[in-house]
N, C-alpha and C positions, 0 to 999 in steps of 0.2 A: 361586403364589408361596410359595416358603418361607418361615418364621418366623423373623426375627432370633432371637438364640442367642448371647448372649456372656456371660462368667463375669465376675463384679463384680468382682473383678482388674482383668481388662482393661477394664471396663467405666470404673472409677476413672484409668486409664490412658491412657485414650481423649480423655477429657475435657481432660486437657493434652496433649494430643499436637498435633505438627506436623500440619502435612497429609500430608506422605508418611508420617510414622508411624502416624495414624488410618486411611490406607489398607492397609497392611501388617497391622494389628491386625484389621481388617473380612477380609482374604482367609486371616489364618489361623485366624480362627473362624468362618469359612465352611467353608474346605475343612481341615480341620486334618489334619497332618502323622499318620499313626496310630505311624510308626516314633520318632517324636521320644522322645529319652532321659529322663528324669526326673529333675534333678538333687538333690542334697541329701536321699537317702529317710532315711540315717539319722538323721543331725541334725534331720529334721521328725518324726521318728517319737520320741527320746527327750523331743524338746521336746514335745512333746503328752505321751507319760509323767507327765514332770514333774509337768503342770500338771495333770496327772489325778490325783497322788498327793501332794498337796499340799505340793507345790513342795519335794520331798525332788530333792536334789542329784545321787543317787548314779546316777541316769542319763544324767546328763551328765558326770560322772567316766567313765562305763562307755565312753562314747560315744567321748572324748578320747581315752581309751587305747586303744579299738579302732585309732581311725583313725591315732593317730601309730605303728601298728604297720606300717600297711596300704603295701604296696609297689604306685604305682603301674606302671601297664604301658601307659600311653596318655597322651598331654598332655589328653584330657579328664578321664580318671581324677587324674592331679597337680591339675587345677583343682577339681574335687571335693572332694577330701581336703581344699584349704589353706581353700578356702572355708567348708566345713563347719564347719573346725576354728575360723577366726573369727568367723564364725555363733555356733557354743556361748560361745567366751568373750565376745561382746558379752550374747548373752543370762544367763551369769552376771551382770553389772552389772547387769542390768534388777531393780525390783521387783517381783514378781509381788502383783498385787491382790490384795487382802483376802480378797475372796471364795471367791479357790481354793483359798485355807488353812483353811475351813471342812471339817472332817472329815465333817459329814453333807449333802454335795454328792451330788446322784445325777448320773449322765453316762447322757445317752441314748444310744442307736445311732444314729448318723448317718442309715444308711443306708435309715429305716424311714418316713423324709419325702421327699416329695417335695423337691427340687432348687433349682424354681424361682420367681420371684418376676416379675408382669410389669406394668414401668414405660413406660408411654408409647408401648404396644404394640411392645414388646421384651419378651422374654423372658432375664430376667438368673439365672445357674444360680450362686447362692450357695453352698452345699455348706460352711455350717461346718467345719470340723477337729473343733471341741468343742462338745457340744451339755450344760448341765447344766440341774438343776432343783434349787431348796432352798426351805425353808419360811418364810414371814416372817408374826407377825401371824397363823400359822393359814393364810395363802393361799399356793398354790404358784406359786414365782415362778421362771423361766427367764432363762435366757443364752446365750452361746456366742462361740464363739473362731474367728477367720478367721487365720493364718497365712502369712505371705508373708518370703520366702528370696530376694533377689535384690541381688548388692553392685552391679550395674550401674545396676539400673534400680530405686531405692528411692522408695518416698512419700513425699507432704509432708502435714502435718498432715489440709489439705481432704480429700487423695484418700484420708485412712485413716477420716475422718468419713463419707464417702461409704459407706467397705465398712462398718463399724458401722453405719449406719444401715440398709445393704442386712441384716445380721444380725437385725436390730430389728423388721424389715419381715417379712422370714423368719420369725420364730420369732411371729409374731401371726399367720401368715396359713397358717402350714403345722402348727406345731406346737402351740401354746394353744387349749385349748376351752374354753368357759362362763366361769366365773370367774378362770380361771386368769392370771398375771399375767407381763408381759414388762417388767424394768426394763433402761430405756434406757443406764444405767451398768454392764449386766452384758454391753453385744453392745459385743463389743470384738476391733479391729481391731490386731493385733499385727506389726508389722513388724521383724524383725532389723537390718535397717541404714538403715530411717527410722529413725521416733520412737518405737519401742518401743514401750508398752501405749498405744493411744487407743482411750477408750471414747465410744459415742452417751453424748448429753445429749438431753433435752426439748426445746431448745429448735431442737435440728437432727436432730431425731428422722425428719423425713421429708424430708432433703435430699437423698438418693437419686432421688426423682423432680422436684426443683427443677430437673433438667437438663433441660430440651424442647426444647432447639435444639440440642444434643448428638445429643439419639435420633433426631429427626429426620434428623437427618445420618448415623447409623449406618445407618437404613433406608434411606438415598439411596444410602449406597456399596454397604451387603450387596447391592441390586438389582442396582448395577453390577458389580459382582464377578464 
């Protein structure tokens, strides 16, 4: 039998979904599409900049100009462009947290941890966008950033609690050794056309695996699938 395999995205997603939707969601992280387009790369690539260079503007100025230059040639390329573009100016309104205006922030490599994190015997592939580290007190304390792009299908508070907590869970279980320290207000789930910056708290620090009739159900359809 294979191993469930779904990304905390869809995993947050899952959770409110119809029934036909949580079936739809279980067959395309089963078999996933390999040709599927990737929408919004650059509006997620300057907003990560951003927030990597403490919260200077100028790549999202860069970004605006590129795209209102950009002449589409496809109805999905025009959906792109208009999206991206209101993407970046929601994300100006947002306040970017304190934290990442901290000049002596180190940013790890994503890519140098493992993935995944497994809840309920499900295997959930968290995969930060931002991974940082800063020093507080002398102890090295970590964070990171989850990013999500989608004007259709946005989150509500719970399901951004959810992927901050899935970060939270992440960076204690893949990335801190010994002393090292994971605050709950730094794994934070970022949505463009939810609610903008939601960070974990303590006190819903491990509401990620609070779902057991959820994963259960996930493992009943993957089988089916």
């Amino acid at each position: 039998m294979k191993k469930c395999i779904i990304s905390v995205n869809q995993y947050a997603d899952f959770v409110k979904a119809t029934d036909s939707k949580k079936q739809r969601i279980i067959r395309q992280q089963k078999k996933p599409n390999v040709f599927r387009i990737a929408y919004y790369q650059l509006a997620k690539a300057r907003i990560r900049k951003t927030l990597k260079n403490n919260g200077s503007l100028k790549h999202i100025d860069d970004a605006l100009a590129n795209l209102s230059a950009r002449v589409p040639q496809s109805k999905r390329q025009s959906s792109d462009k208009t999206v991206s573009i209101e993407a970046l100016e929601k994300f100006l309104m947002l306040t970017i947290p304190k934290v990442l205006r901290d000049e002596n922030l180190e940013f790890l490599n994503t890519k140098q941890f493992k993935s995944d994190i497994e809840v309920n015997g499900i295997s959930i592939i968290i995969s930060p966008e931002i991974i940082f580290k800063t020093i507080i007190d002398g102890n090295d304390v970590f964070g990171g950033i989850k990013l999500h792009i989608s004007k259709s299908n946005c989150f509500d508070t719970e399901q951004q609690q959810i992927i901050a907590s899935g970060i939270c869970n992440f960076l204690e279980k893949n990335v801190t050794t010994g002393k090292q320290i994971v605050l709950p207000e730094f794994c934070i789930s970022l949505d463009i056309f939810g609610s903008g910056f939601i960070s974990n708290s303590t006190a819903k620090k491990n509401i990620i695996n609070s779902y057991k009739k959820e994963c259960l159900e996930i493992i009943k359809i993957w089988d089916a699938a």
